[in-house]
C-alpha positions as CSV (number, residue, x, y, z in Angstrom):
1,X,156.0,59.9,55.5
2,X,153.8,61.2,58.2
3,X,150.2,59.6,57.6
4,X,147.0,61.8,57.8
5,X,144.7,61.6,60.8
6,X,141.4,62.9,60.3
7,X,140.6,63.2,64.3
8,X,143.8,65.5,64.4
9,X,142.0,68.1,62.2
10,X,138.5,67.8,63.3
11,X,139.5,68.3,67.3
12,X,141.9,71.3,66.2
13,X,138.8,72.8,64.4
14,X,136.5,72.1,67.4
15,X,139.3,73.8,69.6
16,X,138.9,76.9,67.4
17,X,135.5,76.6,66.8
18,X,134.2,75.9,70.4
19,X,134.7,79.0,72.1
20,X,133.9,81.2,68.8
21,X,130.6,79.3,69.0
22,X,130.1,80.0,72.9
23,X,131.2,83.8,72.5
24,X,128.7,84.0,69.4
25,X,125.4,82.0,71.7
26,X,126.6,84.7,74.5
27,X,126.0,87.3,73.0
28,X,122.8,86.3,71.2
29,X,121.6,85.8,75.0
30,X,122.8,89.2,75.9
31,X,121.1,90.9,72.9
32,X,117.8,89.1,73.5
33,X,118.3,90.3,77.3
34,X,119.2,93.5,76.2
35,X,115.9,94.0,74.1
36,X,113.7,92.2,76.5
37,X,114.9,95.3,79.3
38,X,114.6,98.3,76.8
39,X,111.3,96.8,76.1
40,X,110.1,96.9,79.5
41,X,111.9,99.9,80.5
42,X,110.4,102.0,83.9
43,X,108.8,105.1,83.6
44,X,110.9,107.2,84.9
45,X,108.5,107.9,88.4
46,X,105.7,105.6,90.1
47,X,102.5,107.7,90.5
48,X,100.9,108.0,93.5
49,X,97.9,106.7,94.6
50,X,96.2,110.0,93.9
51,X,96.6,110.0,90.0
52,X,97.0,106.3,89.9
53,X,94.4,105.0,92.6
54,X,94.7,101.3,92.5
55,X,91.8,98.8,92.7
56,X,92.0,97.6,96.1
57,X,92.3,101.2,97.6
58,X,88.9,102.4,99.6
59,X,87.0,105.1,99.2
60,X,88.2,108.2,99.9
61,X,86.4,109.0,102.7
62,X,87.7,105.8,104.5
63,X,91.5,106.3,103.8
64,X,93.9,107.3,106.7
65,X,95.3,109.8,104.3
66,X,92.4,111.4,101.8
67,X,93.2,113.4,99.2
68,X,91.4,116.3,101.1
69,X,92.8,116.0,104.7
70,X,94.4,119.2,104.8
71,X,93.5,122.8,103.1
72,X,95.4,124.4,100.5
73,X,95.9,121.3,98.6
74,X,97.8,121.3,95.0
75,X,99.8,118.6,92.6
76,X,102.9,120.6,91.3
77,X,104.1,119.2,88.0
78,X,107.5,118.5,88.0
79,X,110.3,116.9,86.1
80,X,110.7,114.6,89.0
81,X,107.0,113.5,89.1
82,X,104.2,115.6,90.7
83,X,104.3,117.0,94.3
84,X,101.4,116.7,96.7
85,X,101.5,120.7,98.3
86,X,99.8,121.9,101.1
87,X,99.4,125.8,101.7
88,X,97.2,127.7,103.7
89,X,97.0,130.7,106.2
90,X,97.4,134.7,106.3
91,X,98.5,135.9,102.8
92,X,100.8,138.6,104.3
93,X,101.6,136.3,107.8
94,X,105.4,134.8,108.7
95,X,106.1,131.9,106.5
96,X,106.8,128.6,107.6
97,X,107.6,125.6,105.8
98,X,107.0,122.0,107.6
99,X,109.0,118.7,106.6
100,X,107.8,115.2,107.1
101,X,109.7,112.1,108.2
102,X,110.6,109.2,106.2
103,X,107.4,107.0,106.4
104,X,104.9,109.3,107.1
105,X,103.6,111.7,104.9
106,X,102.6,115.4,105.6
107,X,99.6,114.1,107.7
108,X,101.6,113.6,110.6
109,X,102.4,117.1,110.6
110,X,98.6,118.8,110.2
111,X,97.9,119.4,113.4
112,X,100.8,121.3,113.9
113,X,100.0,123.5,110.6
114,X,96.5,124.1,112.1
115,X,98.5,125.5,115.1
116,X,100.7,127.7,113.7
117,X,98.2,129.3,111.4
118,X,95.6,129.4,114.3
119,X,98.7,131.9,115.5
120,X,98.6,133.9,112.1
121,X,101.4,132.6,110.3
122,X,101.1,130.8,106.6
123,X,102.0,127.6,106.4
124,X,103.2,125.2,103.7
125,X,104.3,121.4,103.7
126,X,104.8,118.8,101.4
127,X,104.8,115.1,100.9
128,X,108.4,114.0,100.6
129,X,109.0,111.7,97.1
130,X,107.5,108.3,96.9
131,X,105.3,109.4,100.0
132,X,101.8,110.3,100.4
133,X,100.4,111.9,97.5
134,X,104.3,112.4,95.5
135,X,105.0,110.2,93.1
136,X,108.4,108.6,93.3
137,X,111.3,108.9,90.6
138,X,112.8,105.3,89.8
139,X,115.7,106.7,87.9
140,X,117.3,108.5,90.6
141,X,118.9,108.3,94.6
142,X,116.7,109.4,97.1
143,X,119.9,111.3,98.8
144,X,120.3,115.3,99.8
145,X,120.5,116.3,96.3
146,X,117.4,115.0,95.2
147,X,115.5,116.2,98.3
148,X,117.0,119.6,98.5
149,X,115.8,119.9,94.7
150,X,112.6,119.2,95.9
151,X,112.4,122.0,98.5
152,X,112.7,124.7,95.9
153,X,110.5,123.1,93.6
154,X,108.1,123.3,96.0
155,X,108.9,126.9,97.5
156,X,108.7,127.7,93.5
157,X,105.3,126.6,93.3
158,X,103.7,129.4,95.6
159,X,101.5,132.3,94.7
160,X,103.4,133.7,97.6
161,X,106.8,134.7,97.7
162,X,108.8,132.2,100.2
163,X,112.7,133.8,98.8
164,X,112.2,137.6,99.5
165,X,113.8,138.9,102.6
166,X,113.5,138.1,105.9
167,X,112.6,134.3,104.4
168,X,110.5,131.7,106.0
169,X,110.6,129.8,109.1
170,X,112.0,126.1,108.6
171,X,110.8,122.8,111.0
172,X,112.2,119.2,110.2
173,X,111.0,116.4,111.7
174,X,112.8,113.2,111.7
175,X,114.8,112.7,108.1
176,X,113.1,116.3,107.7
177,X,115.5,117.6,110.0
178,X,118.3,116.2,108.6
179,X,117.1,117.5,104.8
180,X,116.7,120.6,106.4
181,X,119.9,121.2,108.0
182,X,121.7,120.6,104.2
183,X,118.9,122.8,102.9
184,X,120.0,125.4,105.4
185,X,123.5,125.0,104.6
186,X,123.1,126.0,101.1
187,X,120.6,128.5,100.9
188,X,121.1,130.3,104.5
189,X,120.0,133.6,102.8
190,X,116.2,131.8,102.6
191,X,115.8,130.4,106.5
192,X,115.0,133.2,108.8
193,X,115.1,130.3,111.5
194,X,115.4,126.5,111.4
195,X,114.0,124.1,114.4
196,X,114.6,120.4,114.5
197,X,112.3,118.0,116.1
198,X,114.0,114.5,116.7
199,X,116.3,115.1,113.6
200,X,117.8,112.6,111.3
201,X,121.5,112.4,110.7
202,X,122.3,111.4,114.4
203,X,121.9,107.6,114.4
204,X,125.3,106.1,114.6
205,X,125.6,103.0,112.5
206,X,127.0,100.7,114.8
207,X,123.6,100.9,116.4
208,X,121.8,99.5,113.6
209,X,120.4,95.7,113.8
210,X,121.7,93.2,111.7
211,X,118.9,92.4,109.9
212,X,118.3,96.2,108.4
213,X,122.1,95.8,107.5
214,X,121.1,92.6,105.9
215,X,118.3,94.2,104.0
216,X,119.5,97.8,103.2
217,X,123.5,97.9,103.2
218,X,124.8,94.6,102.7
219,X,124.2,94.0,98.8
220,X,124.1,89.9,100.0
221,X,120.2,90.7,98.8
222,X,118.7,90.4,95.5
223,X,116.7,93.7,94.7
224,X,113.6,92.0,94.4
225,X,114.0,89.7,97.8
226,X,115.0,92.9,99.7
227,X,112.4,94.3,98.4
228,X,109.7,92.1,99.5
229,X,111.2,91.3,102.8
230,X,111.4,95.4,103.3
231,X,107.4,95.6,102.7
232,X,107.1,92.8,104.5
233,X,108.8,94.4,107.3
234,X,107.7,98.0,107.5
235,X,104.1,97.4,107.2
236,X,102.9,97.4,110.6
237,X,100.0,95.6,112.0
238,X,96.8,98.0,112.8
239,X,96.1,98.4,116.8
240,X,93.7,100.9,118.0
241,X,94.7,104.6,118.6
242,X,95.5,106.0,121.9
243,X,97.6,109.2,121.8
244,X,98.0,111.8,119.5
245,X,101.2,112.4,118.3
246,X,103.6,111.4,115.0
247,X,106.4,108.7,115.2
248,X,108.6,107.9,112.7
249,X,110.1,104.2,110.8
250,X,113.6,106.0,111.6
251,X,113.5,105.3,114.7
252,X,113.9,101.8,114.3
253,X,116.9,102.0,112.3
254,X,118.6,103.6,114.9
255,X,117.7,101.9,118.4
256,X,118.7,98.1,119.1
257,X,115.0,97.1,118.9
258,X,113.6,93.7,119.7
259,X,113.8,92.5,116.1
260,X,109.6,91.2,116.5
261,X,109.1,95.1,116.2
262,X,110.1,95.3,112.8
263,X,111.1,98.7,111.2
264,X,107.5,100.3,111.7
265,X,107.7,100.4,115.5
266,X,109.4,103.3,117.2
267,X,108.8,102.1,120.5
268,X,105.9,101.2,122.8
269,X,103.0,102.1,121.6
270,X,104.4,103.8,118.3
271,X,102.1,101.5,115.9
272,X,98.8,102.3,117.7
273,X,99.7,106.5,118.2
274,X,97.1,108.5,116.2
275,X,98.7,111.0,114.0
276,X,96.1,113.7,114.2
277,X,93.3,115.5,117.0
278,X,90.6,115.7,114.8
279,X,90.9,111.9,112.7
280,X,92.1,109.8,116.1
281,X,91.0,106.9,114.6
282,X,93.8,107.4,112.0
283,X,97.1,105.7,113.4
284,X,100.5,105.5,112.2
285,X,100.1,101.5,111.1
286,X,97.4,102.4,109.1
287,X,99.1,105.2,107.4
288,X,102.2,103.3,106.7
289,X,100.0,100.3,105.8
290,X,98.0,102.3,102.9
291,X,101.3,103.6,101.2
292,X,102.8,100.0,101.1
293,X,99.4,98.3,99.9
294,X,98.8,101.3,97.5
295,X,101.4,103.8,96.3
296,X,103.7,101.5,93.8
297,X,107.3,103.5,94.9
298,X,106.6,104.1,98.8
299,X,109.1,100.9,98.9
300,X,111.4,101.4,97.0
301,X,111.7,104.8,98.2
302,X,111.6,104.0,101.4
303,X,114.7,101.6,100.7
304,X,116.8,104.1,98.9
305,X,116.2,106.9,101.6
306,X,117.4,104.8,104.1
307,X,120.6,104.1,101.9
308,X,121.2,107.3,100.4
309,X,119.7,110.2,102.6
310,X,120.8,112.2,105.9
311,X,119.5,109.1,108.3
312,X,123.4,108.2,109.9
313,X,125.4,110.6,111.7
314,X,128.0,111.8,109.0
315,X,130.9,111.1,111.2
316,X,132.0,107.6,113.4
317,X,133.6,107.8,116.8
């Protein structure tokens, strides 16, 4: 007669029981992780600093970018978040909409507005998402799609009608050149011309440094560590001004830089060049330096732009 061994049953049950047990405490974890992250679920857009000012931010008198730098000035309420619009010039003159780069915001681009409407045209221009005075959406890529949405949100927003026949003059700069080739691919009928000033969507990737590969491409980064070392990197040490002109973060993802330069210089003298005639005091650096200190999505729009947006030439050799 086969005798009874107690051990025999109780390790057959823990067999059984043991991984029942660990499948049961997993899923406790993932619940309680589960409610922890509905809990603190994102809004679905950062504010900008303009309806969310935050503590440390100066006056507005002393910020590289007031609220009042340019004329015309409106928040358009959107789905997306609200836009920061600029419009201003002869009712009845040629339209022409102006498109900012992919750290600056519509700042860099005033002098030229004053310029054109000096020459009796209307102008309008806008702060891209997650730039300037836009909030930035946290729910969605900032690719084409999103971008090109903004464009007629923001043509939609006008007293003025920008869609009625012969349409409106269109000038990219930087990333905006690149938005505004695919916004000219899809609504020709609306561009009665389209000029590109140092355009996105040329850089060849081969000619990016390792370390933005590292930071923006390689998925080796946490979110949160890629993150920080992005801020860390695009936020450009203040030198004084000493030419007018706008320059763009872009640039650095596209030339073999030395890597000291970090993604906020463009070249020599690229931190230091003042972005407009009449505030020469206002540089680049300190532009770029305000939106990473004190709008909550420049980053992280910043980060998915460079991923997801017209940047890279569409094609490889």
């Amino acid at each position: 007669m086969q005798r009874f061994n107690p051990g025999s049953v109780l390790g057959s049950r823990q067999q059984v029981l043991l991984p029942s047990l660990l499948l049961a405490a997993a899923l406790c974890v993932s619940a309680s992780l589960f409610r922890r992250s509905a809990g603190r679920r994102k809004a679905p857009y950062e504010p900008s600093p303009g309806r969310s000012p935050p503590r440390r931010q100066p006056q507005d008198q002393d910020l590289p970018y007031p609220p009042d730098a340019l004329p015309g000035a409106r928040d358009v309420e959107t789905p997306y978040g609200s836009i920061r619009v600029y419009e201003w010039g002869p009712r009845d003159g040629e339209r022409v909409l102006l498109v900012p780069g992919v750290s600056t915001p519509v700042i860099a681009l005033g002098d030229l507005g004053h310029e054109m409407v000096a020459r009796g045209y209307r102008v309008m221009m806008f702060d891209l998402f997650g730039r300037g005075y836009s909030d930035a959406p946290n729910d969605l890529a900032y690719d084409t799609r999103l971008f090109v949405t903004q464009f007629l949100l923001v043509l939609a927003s006008s007293g003025v009608s920008w869609t009625t026949a012969p349409g409106f003059h269109l000038v990219g700069y930087s990333l905006g050149g690149g938005l505004s080739v695919a916004f000219t691919r899809y609504f020709p009928h609306l561009v009665r011309s389209l000029s590109l000033v140092t355009p996105g969507g040329l850089i060849r990737r081969h000619h990016v440094g390792w370390l933005s590969w590292l930071y923006y491409n390689s998925g080796l980064l946490p979110e949160r560590l890629a993150k920080y070392l992005v801020r860390r990197r695009i936020r450009p040490e203040p030198k004084p001004a000493h030419a007018a002109g706008g320059s763009d973060i872009v640039a650095a993802e596209g030339e073999r830089i030395v890597e000291r330069d970090g993604d906020s210089n463009g070249g020599p003298g690229f931190n230091s060049a003042a972005i407009s005639k009449t505030r020469p005091h206002v540089t680049v650096s300190s532009v770029v330096a305000w939106q990473a200190d004190c709008h909550e999505g420049f980053v992280m729009a910043f980060m998915s732009t460079i991923r997801n947006a017209p940047i890279y030439a569409p094609q490889e050799d």
